[in-house]
C-alpha positions in Angstrom: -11.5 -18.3 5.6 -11.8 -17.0 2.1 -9.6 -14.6 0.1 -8.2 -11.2 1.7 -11.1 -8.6 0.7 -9.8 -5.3 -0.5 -11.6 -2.3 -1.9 -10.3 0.4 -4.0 -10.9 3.6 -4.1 -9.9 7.1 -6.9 -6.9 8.8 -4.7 -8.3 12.0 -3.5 -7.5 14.5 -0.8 -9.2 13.9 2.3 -11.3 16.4 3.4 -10.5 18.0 7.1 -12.3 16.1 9.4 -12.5 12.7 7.9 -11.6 9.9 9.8 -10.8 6.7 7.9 -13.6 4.5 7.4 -13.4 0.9 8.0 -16.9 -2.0 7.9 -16.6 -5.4 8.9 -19.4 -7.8 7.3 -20.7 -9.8 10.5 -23.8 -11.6 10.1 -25.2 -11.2 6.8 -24.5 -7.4 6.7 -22.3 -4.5 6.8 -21.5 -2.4 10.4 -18.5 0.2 10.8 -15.7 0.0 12.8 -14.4 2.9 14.3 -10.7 3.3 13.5 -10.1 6.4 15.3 -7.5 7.5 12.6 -7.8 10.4 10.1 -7.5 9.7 6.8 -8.6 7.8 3.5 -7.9 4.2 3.0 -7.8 3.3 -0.5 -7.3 -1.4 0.5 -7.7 -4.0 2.6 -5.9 -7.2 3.0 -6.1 -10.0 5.7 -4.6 -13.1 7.1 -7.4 -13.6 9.5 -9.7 -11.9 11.7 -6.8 -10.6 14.2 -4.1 -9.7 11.3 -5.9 -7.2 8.9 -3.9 -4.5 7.4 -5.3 -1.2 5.5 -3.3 1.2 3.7 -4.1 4.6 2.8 -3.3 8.6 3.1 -3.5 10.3 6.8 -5.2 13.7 7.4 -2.6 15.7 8.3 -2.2 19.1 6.5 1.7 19.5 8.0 2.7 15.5 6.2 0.2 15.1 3.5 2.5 13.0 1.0 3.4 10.2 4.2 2.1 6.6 4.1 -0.7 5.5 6.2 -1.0 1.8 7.1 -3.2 0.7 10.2 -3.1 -2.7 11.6 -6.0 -5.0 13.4 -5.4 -7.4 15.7 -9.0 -8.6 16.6 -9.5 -5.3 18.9 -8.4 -2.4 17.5 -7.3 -0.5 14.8 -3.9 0.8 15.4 -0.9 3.0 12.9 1.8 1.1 11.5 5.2 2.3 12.3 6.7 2.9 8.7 9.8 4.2 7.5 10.4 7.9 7.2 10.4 8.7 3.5 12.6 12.1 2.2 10.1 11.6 -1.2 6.7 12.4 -1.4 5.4 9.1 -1.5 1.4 7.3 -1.9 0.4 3.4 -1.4 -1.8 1.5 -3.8 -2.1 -2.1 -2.9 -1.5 -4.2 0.1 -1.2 -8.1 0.3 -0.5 -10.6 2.4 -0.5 -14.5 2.4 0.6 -15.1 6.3 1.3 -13.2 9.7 4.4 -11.7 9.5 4.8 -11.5 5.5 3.0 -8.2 4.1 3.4 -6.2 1.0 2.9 -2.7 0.2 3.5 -0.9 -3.1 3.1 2.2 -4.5 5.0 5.5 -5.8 7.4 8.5 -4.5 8.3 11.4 -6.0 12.1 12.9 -5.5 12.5 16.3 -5.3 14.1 15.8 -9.1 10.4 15.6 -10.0 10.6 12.0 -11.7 8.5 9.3 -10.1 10.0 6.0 -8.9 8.6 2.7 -7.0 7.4 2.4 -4.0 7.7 -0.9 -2.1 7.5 -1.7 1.6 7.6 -5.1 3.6 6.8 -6.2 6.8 8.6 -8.7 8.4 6.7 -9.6 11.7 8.4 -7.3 13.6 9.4 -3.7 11.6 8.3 -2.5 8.1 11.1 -1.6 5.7 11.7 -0.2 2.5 12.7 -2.4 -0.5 14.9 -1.4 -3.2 13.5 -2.6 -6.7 15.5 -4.1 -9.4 17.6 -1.6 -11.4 15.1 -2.3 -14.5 11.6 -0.9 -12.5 12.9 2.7 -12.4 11.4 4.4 -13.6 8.0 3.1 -12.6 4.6 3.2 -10.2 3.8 -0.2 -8.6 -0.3 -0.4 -8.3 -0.9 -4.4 -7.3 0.9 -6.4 -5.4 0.2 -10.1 -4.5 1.6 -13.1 -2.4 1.1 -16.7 -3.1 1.2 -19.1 -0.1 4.8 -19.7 -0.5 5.7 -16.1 0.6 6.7 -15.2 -3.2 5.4 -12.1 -4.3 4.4 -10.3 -7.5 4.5 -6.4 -8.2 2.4 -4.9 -11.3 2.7 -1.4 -12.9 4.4 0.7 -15.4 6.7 2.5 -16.6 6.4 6.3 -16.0 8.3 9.1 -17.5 8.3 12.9 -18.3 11.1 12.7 -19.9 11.5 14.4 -23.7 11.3 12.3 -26.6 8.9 9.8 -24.4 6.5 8.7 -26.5 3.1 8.4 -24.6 3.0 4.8 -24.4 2.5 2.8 -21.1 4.2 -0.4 -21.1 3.0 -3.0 -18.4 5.8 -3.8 -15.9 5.4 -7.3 -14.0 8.1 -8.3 -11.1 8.6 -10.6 -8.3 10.6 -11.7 -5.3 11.6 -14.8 -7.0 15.3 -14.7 -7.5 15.4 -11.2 -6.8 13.3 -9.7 -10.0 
């Protein structure tokens, strides 16, 4: 099997009856797969046809700021169980390099109004938040990746609304390789 496929799409707000679209590529062309779920997804990553995770934003007016992640396993399409977040929170990438070892990152927002990294993991089992290093926060993760070995790497930058700041974005690279 090739590389995990994603697709990426501008965030938006999803209208009010949009369910979350989802196509498979099966003999030389595209069909959709009903996912049942309402919501955008903005990516797509797999570790084979029965462990394929998608990330987006649900459609629900009451929780519009909550993670969505949906999982396939072969049959159907089915929410993720993810932590409850007290910030306003959004998902960008998702990657994966075996079952049981899945990234997610993103941003939140605290009530402060700053912005701060978003990071989740999956473990097999449970999906859990994961601090970042000290240095990252400020910051909005928006790629993620996972070699074979399990290590993974987290892009984004810096972001700030602070006084004095100066405009500039500066890239921000880090991994899980002795905890940076």
């Amino acid at each position: 099997m090739g590389a995990p496929v994603g697709a990426r799409r501008p965030r938006r707000q999803p209208a009010t009856d949009q369910t979350a679209l989802v196509a498979h590529y099966v003999g030389g062309h595209w069909q959709q797969v009903s996912s049942e779920v309402a919501g955008v997804l903005f990516d797509v990553a797999a570790t084979g046809p029965d462990d394929v995770w998608a990330i987006g934003q649900p459609q629900d007016p009451n929780h519009p700021d909550l993670p969505l992640i949906l999982h396939y396993d072969g049959h159907a399409w089915t929410p993720a169980d993810v932590p409850v977040m007290a910030e306003s929170t959004w998902l960008a990438d998702v990657a994966c390099a075996r079952r049981g070892n899945v990234w997610v990152v993103g941003g939140k927002r605290p009530d402060d109004g700053g912005m701060g990294p978003l990071i989740l993991h999956f473990d097999g089992s449970t999906w859990a938040a994961v601090e970042p290093p000290a240095t990252a926060v400020p910051a909005v993760l928006n790629a993620v990746t996972v070699l074979p070995s399990g290590e993974a790497y987290a892009g984004g930058f810096p972001s700030s609304a602070r006084v004095g700041d100066n405009g500039y974005v500066v890239p921000l690279v880090m991994s899980t390789e002795g905890g940076h």
